[in-house]
Biopython code that builds the backbone (N, CA, C, O; Angstrom):
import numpy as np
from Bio.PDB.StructureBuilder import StructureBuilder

atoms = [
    (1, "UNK", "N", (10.402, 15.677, -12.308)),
    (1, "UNK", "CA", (10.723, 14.582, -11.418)),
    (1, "UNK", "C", (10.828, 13.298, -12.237)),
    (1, "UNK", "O", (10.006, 13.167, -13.144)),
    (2, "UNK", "N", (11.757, 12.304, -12.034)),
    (2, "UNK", "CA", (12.415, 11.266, -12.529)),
    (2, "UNK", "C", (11.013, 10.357, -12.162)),
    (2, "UNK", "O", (10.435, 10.649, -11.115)),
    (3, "UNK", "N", (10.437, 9.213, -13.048)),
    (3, "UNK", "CA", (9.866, 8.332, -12.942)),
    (3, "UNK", "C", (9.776, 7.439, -11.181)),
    (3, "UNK", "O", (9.076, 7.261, -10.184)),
    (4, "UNK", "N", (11.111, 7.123, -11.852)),
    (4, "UNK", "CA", (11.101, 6.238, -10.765)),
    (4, "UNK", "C", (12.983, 6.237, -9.717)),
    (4, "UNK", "O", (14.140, 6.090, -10.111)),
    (5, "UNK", "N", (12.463, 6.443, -8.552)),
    (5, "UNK", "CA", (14.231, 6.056, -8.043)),
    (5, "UNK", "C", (14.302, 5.424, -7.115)),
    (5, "UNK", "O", (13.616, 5.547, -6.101)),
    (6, "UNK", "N", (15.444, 4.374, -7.393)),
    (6, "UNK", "CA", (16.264, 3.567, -6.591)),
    (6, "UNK", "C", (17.473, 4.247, -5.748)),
    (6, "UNK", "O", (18.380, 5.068, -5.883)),
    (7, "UNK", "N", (16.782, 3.196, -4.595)),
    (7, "UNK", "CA", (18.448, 2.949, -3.496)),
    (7, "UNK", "C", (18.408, 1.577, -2.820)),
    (7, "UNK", "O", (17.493, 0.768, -2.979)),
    (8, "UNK", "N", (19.626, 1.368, -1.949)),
    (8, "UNK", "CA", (19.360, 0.397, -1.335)),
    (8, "UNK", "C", (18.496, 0.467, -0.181)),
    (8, "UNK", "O", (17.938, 1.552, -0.016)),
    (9, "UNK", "N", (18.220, -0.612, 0.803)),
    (9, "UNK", "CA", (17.646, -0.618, 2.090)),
    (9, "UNK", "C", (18.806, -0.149, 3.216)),
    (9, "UNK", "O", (20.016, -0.363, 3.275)),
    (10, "UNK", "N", (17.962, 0.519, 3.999)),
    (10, "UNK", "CA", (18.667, 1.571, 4.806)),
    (10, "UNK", "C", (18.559, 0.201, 5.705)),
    (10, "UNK", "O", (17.877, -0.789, 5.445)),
    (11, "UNK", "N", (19.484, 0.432, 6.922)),
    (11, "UNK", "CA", (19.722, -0.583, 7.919)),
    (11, "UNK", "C", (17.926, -1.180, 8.840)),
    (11, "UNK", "O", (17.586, -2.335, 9.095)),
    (12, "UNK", "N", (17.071, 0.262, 9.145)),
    (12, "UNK", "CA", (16.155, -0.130, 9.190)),
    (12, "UNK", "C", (15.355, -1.112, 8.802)),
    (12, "UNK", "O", (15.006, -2.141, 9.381)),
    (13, "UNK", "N", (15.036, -0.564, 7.472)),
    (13, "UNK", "CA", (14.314, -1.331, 6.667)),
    (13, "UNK", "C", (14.918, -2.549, 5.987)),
    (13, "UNK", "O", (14.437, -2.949, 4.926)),
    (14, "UNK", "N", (15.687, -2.998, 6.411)),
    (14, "UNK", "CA", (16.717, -4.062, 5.813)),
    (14, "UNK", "C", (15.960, -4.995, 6.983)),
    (14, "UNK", "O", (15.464, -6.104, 6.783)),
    (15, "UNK", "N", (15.997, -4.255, 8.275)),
    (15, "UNK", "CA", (15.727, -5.239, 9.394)),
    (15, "UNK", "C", (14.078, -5.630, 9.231)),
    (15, "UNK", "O", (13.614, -6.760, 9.082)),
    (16, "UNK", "N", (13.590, -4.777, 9.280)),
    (16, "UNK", "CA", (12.174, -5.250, 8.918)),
    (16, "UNK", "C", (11.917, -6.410, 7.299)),
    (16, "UNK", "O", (11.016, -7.247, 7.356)),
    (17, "UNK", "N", (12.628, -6.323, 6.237)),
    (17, "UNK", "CA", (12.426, -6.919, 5.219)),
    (17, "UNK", "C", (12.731, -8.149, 6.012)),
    (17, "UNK", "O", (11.661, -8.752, 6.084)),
    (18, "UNK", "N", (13.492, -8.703, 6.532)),
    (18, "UNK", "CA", (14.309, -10.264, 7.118)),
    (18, "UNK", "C", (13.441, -10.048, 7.875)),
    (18, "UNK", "O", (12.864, -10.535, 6.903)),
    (19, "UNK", "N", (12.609, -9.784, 8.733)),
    (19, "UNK", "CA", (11.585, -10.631, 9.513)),
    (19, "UNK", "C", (10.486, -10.589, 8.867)),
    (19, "UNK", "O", (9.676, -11.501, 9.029)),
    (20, "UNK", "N", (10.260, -9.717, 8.152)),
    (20, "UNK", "CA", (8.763, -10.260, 7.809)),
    (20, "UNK", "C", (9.119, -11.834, 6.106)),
    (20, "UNK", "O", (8.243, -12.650, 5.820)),
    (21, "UNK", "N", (10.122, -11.799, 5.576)),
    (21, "UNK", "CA", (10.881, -12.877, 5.050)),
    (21, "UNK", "C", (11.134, -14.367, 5.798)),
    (21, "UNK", "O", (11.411, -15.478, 5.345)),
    (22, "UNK", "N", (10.890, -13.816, 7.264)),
    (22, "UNK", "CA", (11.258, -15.063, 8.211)),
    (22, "UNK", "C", (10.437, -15.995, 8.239)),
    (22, "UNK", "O", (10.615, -17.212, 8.174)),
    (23, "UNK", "N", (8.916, -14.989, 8.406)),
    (23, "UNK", "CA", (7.503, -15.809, 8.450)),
    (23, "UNK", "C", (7.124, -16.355, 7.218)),
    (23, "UNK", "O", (7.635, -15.970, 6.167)),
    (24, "UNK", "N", (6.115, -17.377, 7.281)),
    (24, "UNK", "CA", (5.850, -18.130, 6.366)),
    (24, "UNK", "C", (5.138, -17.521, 5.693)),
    (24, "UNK", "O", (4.463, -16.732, 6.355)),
    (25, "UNK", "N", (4.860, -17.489, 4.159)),
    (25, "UNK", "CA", (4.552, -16.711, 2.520)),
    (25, "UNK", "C", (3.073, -16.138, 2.977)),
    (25, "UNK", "O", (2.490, -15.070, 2.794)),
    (26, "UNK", "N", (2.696, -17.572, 3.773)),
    (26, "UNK", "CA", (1.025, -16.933, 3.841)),
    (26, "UNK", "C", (0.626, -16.132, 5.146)),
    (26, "UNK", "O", (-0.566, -15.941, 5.388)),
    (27, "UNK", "N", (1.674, -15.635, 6.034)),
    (27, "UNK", "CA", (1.721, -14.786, 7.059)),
    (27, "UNK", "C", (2.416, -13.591, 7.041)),
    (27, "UNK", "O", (2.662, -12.986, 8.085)),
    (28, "UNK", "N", (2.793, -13.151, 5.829)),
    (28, "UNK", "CA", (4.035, -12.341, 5.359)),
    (28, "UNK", "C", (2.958, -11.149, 5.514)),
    (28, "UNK", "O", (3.135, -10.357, 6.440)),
    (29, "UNK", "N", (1.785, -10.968, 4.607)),
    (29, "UNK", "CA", (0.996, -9.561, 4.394)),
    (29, "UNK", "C", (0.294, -9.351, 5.952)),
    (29, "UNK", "O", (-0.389, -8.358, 6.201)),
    (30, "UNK", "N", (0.555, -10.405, 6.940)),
    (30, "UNK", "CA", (-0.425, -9.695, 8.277)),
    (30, "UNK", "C", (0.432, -9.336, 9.140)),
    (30, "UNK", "O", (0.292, -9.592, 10.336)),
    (31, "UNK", "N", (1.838, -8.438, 8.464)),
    (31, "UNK", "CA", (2.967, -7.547, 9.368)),
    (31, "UNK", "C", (2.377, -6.397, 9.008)),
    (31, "UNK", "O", (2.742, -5.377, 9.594)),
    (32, "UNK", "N", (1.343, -6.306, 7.974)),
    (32, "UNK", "CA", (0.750, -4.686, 7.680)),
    (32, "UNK", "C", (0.405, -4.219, 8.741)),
    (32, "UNK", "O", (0.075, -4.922, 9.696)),
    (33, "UNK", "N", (0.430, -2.553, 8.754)),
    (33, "UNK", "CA", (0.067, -1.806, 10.135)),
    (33, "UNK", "C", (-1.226, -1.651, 9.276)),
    (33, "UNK", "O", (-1.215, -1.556, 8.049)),
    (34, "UNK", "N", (-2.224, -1.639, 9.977)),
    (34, "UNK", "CA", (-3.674, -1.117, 8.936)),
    (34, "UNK", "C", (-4.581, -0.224, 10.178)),
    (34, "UNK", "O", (-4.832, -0.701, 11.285)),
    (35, "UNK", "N", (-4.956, 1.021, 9.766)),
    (35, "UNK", "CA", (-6.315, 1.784, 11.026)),
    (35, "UNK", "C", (-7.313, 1.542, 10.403)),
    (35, "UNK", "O", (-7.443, 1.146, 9.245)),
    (36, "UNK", "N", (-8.343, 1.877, 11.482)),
    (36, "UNK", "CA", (-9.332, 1.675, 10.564)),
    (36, "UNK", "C", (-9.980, 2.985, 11.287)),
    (36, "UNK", "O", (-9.356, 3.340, 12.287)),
    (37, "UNK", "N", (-11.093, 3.742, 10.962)),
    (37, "UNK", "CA", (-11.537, 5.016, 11.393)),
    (37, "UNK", "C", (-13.017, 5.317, 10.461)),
    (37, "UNK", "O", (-13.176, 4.876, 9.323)),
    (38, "UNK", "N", (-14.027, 6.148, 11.194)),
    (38, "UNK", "CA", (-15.419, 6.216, 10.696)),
    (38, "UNK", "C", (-14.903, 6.944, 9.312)),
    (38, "UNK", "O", (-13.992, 7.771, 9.317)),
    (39, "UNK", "N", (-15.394, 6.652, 8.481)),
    (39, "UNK", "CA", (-15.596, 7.522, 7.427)),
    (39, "UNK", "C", (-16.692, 9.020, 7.254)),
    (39, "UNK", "O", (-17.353, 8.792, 6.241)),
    (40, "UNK", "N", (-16.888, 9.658, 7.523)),
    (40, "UNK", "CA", (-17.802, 10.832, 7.858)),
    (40, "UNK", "C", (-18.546, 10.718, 6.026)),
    (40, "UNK", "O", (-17.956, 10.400, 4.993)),
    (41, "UNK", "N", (-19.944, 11.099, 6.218)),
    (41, "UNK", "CA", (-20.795, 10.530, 5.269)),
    (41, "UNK", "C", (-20.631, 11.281, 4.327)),
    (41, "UNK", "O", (-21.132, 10.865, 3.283)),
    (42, "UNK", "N", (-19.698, 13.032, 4.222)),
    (42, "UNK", "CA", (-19.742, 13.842, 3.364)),
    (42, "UNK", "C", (-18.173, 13.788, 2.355)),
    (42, "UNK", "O", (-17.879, 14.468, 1.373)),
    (43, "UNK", "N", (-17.188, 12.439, 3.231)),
    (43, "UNK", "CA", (-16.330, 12.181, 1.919)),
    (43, "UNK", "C", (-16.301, 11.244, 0.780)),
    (43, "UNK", "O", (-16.249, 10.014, 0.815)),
    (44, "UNK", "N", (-16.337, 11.921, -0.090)),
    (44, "UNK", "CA", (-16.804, 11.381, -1.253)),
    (44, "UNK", "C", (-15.671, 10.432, -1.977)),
    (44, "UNK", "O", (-14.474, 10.509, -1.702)),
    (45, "UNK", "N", (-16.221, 9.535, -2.933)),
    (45, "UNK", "CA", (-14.801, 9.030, -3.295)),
    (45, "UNK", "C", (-13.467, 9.843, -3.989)),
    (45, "UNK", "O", (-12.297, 9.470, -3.908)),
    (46, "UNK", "N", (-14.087, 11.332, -4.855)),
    (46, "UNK", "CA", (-13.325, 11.700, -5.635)),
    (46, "UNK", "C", (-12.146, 13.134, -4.667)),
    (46, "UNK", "O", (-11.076, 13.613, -5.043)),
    (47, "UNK", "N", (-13.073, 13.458, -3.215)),
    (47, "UNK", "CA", (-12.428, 14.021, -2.093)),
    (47, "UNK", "C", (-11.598, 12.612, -1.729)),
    (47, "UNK", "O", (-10.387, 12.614, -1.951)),
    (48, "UNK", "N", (-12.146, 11.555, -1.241)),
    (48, "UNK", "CA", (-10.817, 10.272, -0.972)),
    (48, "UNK", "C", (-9.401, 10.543, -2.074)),
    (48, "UNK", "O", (-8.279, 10.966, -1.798)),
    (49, "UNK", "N", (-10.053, 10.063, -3.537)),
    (49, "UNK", "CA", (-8.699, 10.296, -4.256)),
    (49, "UNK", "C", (-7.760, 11.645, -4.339)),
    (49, "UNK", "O", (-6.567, 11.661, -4.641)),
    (50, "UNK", "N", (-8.586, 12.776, -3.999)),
    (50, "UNK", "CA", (-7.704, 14.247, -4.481)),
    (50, "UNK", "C", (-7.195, 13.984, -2.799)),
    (50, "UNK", "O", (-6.311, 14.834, -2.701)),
    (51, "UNK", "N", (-7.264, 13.331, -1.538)),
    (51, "UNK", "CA", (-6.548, 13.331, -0.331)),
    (51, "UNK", "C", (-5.432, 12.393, -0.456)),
    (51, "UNK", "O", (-4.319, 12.583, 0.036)),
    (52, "UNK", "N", (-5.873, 11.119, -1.307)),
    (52, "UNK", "CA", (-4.338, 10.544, -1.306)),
    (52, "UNK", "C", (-3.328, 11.163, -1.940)),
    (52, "UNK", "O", (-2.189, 11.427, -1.557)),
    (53, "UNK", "N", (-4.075, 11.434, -3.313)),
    (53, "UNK", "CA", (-2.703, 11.932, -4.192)),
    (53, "UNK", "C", (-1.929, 13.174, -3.807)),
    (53, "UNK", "O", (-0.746, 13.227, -4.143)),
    (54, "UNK", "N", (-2.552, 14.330, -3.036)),
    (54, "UNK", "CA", (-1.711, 14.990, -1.910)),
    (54, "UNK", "C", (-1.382, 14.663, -1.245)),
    (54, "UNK", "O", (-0.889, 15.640, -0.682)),
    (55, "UNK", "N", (-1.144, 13.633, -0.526)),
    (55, "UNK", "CA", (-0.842, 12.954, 0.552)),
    (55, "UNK", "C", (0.667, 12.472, 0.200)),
    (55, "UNK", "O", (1.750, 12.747, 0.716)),
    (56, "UNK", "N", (0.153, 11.322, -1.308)),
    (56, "UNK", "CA", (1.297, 11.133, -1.752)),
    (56, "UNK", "C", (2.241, 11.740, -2.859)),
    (56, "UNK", "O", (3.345, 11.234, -3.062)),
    (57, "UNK", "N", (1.832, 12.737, -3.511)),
    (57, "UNK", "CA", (2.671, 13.777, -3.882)),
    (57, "UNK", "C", (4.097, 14.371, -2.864)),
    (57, "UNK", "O", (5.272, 14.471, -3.219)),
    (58, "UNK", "N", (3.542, 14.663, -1.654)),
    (58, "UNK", "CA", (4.527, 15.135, -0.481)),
    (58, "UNK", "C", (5.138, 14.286, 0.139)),
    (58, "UNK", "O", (5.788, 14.722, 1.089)),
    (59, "UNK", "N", (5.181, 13.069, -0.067)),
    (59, "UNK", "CA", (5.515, 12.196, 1.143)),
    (59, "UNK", "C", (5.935, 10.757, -0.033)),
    (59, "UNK", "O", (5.136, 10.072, -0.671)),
    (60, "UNK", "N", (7.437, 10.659, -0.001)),
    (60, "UNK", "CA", (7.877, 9.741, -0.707)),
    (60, "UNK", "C", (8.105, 8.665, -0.184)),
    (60, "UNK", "O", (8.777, 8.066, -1.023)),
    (61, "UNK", "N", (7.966, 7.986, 0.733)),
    (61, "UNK", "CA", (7.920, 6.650, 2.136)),
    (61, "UNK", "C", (6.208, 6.264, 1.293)),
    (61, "UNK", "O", (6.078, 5.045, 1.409)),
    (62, "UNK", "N", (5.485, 6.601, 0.860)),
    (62, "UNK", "CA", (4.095, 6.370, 0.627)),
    (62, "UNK", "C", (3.923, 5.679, -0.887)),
    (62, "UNK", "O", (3.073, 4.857, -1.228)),
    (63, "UNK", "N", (4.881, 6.205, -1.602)),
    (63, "UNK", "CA", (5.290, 5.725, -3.075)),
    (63, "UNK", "C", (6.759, 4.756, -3.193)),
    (63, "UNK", "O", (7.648, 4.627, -4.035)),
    (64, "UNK", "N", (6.496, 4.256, -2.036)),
    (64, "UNK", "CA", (8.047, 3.535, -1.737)),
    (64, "UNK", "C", (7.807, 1.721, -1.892)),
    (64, "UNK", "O", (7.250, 1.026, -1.043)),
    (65, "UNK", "N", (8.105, 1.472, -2.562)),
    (65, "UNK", "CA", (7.891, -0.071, -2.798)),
    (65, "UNK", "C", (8.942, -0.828, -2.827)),
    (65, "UNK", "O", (9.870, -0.320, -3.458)),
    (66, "UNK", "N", (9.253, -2.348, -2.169)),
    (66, "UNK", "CA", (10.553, -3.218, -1.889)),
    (66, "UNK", "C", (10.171, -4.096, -2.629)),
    (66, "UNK", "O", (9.044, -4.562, -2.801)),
    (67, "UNK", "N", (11.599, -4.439, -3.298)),
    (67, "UNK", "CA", (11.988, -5.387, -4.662)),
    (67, "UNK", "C", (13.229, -6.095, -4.388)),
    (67, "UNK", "O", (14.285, -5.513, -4.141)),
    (68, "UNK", "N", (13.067, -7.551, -4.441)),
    (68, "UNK", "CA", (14.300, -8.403, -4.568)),
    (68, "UNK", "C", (15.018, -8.333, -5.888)),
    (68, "UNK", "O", (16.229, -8.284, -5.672)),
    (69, "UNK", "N", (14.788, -8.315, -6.938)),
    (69, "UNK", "CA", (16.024, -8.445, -8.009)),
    (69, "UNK", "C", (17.069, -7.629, -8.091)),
    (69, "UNK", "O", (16.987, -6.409, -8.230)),
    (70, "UNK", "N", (17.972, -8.201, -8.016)),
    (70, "UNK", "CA", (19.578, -7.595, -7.834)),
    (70, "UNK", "C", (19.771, -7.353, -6.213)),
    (70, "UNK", "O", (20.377, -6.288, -6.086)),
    (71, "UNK", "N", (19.459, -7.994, -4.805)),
    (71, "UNK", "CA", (19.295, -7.530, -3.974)),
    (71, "UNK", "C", (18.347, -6.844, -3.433)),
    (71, "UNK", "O", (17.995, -5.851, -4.069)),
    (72, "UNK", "N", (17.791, -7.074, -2.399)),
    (72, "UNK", "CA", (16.712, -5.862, -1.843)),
    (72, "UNK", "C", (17.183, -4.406, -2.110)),
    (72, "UNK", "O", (18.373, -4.094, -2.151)),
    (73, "UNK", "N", (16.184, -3.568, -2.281)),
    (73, "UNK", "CA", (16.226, -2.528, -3.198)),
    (73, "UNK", "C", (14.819, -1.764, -2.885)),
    (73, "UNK", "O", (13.787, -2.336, -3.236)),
    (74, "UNK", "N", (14.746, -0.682, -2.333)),
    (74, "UNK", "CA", (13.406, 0.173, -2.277)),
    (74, "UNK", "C", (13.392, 0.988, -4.079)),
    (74, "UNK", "O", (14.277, 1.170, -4.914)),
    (75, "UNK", "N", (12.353, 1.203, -4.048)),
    (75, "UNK", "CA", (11.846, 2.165, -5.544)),
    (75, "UNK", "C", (10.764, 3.063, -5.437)),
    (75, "UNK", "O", (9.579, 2.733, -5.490)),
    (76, "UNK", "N", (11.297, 4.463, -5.250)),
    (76, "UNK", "CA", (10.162, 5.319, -5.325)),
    (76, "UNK", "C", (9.592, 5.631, -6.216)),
    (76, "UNK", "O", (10.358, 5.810, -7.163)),
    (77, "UNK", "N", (8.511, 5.821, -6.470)),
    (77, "UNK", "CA", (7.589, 5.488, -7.884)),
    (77, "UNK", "C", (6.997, 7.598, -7.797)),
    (77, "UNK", "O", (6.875, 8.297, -6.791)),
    (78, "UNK", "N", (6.801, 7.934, -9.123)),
    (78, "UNK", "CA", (6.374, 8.913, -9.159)),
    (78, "UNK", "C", (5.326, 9.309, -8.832)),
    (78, "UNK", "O", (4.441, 8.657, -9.386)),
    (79, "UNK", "N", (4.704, 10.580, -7.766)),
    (79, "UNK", "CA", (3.474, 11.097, -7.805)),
    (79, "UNK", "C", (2.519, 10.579, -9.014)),
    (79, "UNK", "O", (3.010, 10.781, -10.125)),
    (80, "UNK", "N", (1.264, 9.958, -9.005)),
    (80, "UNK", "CA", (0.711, 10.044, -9.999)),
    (80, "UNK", "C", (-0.995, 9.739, -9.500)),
    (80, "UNK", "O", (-1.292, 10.402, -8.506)),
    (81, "UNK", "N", (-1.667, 9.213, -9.819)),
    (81, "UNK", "CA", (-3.297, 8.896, -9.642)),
    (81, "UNK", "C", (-3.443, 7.578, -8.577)),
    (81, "UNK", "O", (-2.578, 6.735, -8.816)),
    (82, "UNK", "N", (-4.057, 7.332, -7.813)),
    (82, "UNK", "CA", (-4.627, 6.234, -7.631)),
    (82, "UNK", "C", (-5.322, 5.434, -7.457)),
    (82, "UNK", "O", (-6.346, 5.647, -6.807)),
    (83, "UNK", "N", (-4.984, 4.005, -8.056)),
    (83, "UNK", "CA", (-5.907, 2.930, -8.452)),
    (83, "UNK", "C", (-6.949, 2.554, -6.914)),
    (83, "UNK", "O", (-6.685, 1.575, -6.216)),
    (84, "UNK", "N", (-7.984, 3.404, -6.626)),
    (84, "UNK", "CA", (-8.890, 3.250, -5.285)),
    (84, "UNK", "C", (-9.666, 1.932, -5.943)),
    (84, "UNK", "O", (-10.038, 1.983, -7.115)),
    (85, "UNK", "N", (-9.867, 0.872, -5.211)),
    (85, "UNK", "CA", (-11.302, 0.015, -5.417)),
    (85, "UNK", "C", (-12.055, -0.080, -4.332)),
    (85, "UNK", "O", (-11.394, -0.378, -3.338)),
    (86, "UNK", "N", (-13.375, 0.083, -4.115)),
    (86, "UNK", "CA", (-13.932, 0.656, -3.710)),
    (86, "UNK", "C", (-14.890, -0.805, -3.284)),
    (86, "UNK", "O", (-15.058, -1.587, -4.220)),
    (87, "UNK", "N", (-15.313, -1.068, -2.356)),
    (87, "UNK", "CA", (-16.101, -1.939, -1.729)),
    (87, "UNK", "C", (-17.077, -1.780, -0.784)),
    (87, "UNK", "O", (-17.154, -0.851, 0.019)),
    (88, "UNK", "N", (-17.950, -2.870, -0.919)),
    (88, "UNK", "CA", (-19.241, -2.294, -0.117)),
    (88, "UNK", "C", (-19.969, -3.452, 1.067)),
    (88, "UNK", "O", (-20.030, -4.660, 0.836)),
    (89, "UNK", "N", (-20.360, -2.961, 2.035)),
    (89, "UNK", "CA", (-20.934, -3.794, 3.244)),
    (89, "UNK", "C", (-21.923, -4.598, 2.582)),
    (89, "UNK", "O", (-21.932, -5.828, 2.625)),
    (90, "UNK", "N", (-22.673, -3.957, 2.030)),
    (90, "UNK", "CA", (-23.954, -4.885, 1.428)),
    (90, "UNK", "C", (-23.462, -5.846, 0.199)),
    (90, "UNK", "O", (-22.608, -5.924, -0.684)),
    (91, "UNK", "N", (-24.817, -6.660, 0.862)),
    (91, "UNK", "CA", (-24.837, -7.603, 0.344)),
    (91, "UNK", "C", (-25.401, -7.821, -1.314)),
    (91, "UNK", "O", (-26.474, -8.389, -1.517)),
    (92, "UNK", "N", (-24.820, -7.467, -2.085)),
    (92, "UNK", "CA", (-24.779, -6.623, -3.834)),
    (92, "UNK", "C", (-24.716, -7.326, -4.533)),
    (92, "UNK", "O", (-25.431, -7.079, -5.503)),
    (93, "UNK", "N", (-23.710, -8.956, -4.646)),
    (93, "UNK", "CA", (-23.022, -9.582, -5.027)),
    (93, "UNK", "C", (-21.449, -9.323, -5.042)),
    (93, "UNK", "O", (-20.683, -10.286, -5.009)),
    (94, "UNK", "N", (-20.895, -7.804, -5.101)),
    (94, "UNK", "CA", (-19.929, -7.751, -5.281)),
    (94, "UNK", "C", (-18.926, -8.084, -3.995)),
    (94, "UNK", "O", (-19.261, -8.567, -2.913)),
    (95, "UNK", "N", (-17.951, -7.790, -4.314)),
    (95, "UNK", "CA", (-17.131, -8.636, -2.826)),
    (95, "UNK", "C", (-17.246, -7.701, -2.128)),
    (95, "UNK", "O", (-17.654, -6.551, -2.288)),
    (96, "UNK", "N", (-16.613, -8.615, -0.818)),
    (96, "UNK", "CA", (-16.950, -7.710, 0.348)),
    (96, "UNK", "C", (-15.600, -7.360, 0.951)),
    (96, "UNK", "O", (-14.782, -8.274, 1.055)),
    (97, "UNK", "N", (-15.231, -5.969, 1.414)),
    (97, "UNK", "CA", (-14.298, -5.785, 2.051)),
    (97, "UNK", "C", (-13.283, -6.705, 2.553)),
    (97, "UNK", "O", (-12.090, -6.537, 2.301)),
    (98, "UNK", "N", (-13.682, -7.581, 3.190)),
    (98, "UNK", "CA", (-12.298, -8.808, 3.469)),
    (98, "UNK", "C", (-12.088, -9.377, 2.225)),
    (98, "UNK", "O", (-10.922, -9.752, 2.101)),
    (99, "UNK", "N", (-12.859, -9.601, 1.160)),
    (99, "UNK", "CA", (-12.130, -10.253, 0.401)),
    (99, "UNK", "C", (-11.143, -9.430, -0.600)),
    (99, "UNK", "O", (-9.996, -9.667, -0.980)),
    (100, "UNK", "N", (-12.085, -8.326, -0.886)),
    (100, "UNK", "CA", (-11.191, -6.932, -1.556)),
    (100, "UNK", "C", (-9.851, -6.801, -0.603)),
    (100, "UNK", "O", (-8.934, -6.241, -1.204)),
    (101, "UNK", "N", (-9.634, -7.065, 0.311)),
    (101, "UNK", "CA", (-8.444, -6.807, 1.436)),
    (101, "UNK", "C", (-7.691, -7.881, 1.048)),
    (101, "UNK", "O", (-6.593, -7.655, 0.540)),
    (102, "UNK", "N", (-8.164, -9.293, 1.225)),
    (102, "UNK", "CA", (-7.588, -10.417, 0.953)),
    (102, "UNK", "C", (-6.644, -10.320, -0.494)),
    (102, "UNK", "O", (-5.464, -10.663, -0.426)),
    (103, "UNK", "N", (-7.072, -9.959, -1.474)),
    (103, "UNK", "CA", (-7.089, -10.488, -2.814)),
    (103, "UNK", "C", (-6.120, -9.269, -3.130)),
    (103, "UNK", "O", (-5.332, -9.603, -4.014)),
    (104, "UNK", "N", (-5.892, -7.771, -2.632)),
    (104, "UNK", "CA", (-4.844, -7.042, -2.283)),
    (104, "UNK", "C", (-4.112, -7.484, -1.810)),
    (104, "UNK", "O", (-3.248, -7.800, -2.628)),
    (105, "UNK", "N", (-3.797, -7.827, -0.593)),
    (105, "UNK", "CA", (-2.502, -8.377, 0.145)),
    (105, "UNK", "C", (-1.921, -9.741, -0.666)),
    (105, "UNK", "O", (-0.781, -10.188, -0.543)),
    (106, "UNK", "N", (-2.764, -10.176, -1.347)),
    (106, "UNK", "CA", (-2.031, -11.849, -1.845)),
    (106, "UNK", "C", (-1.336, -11.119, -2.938)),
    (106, "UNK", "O", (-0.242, -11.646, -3.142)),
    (107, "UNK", "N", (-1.580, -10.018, -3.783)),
    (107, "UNK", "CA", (-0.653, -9.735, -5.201)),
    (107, "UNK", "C", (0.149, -8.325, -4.448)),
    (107, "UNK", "O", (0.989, -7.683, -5.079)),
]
sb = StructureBuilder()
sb.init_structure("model")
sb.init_model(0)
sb.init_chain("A")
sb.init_seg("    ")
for serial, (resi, resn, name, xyz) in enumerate(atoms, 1):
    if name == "N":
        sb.init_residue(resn, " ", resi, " ")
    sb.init_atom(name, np.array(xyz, "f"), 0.0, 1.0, " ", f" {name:<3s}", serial, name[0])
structure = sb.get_structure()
């Protein structure tokens, strides 16, 4: 399998890129659809990662990322590992879920 492949935006997704483009820079990432659901206490992080990367091995909409240069442009990126960061309720010092969320959606 090829790295990486390009096409253009299908009429769909053309329509969705121009509205969420419409809203202002700092309202752009809260068009995300996001669930949220209990985590059951026996999945582990390394069962989390071996579920995405099957997940996204089969399913190329999941490895699909939108790029302006040369025109809007989707790019499917190859099956490969993924970068999980991992955050915690308590109070640890380390950040806390909204900001781990935050600091994702801004890059």
């Amino acid at each position: 399998m090829s790295a990486v492949k390009s096409a253009n935006l299908c009429w769909g997704h053309r329509y969705i890129w121009l509205r969420i483009h419409q809203l202002p820079p700092r309202h752009q990432p809260e068009s995300h659809i996001m669930l949220r659901f209990v985590i059951p206490p026996s999945l582990s992080l390394a069962h989390c990662r071996a579920m995405l990367t099957s997940l996204t091995r089969r399913h190329e909409a999941l490895r699909t990322t939108y790029h302006l240069d040369g025109g809007p442009h989707q790019r499917v990126h190859a099956p490969g590992p993924w970068p999980i960061r991992q955050a915690s309720v308590e109070r640890d010092g380390t950040p806390s879920p909204a900001e781990v969320i935050e600091e994702l959606t801004g890059t």
